[in-house]
C-alpha positions in Angstrom: 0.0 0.0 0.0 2.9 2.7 -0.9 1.8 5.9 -1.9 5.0 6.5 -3.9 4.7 10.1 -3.2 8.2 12.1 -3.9 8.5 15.2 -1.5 8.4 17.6 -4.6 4.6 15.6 -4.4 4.0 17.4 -1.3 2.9 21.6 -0.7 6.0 23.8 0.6 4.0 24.2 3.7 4.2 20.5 4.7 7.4 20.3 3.5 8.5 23.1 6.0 7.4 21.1 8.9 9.5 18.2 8.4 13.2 18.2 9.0 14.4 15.3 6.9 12.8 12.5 4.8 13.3 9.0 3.9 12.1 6.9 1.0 11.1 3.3 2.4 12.2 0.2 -0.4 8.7 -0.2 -1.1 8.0 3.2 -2.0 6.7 4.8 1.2 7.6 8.3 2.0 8.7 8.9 5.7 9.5 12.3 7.4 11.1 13.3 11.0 8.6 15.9 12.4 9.0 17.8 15.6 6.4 17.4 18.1 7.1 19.9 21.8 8.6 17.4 23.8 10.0 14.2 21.3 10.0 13.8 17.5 8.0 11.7 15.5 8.0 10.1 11.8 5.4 9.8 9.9 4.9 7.0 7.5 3.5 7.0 4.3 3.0 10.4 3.8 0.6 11.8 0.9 -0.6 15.6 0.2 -3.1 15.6 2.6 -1.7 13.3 5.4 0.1 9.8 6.4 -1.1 6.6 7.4 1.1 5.4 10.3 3.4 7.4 12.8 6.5 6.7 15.6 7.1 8.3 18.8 11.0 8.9 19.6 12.7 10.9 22.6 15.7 12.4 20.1 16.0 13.5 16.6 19.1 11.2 16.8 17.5 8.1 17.8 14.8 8.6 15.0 17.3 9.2 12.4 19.4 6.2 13.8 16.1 3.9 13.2 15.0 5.4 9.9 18.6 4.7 8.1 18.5 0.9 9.4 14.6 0.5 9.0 13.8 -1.2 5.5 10.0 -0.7 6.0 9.1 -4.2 7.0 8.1 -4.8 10.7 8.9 -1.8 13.2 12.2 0.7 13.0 14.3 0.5 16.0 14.4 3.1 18.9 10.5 4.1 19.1 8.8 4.7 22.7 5.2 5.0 21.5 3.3 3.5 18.5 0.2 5.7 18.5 -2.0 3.7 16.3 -1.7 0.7 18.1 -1.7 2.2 21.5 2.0 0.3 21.8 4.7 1.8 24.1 8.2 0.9 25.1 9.5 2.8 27.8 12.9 2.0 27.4 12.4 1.4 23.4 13.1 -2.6 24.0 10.8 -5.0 22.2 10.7 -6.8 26.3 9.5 -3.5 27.9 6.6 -3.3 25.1 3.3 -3.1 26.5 0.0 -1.4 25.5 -1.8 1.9 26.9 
């Protein structure tokens, strides 16, 4: 289900909220977005949203994950996993649990 959306798909006023972007193997546009207090990447994204989203506690540890990450499964490094209500405090697969 990749979008195969490019970034020059996507208006300059998205574009400005994201600070760096990824294209998965399968096609998937990803982006590192700042939220106040972690940073998140969006999965997927398309011109008027994304489909999936991951919670990390540094830009680092985001980046880290999306370089390795080759869109199957989940990246490495995430704390929360909004859409399935998923969190891993210390962002290890045994301290996973649900909200």
């Amino acid at each position: 289900m990749a979008s195969g959306v490019r970034p020059e798909d996507i208006s300059p006023e998205v574009l400005a909220a994201y600070k760096r972007f990824w294209t998965l193997p399968d096609g998937r546009l990803c982006g590192l977005h700042r939220l106040l207090y972690h940073w998140t990447v969006h999965v997927d994204i398309d011109p008027v949203g994304y489909a999936d989203r991951y919670c990390f506690m540094t830009a680092e540890l985001a980046i880290e994950a999306m370089d390795q990450w080759d869109g199957a499964g989940d990246p490495i490094n995430w704390h929360k996993h909004p859409r399935t209500g998923r969190i891993r405090p210390d962002r290890t697969v045994i301290s996973e649990h649900r909200e």
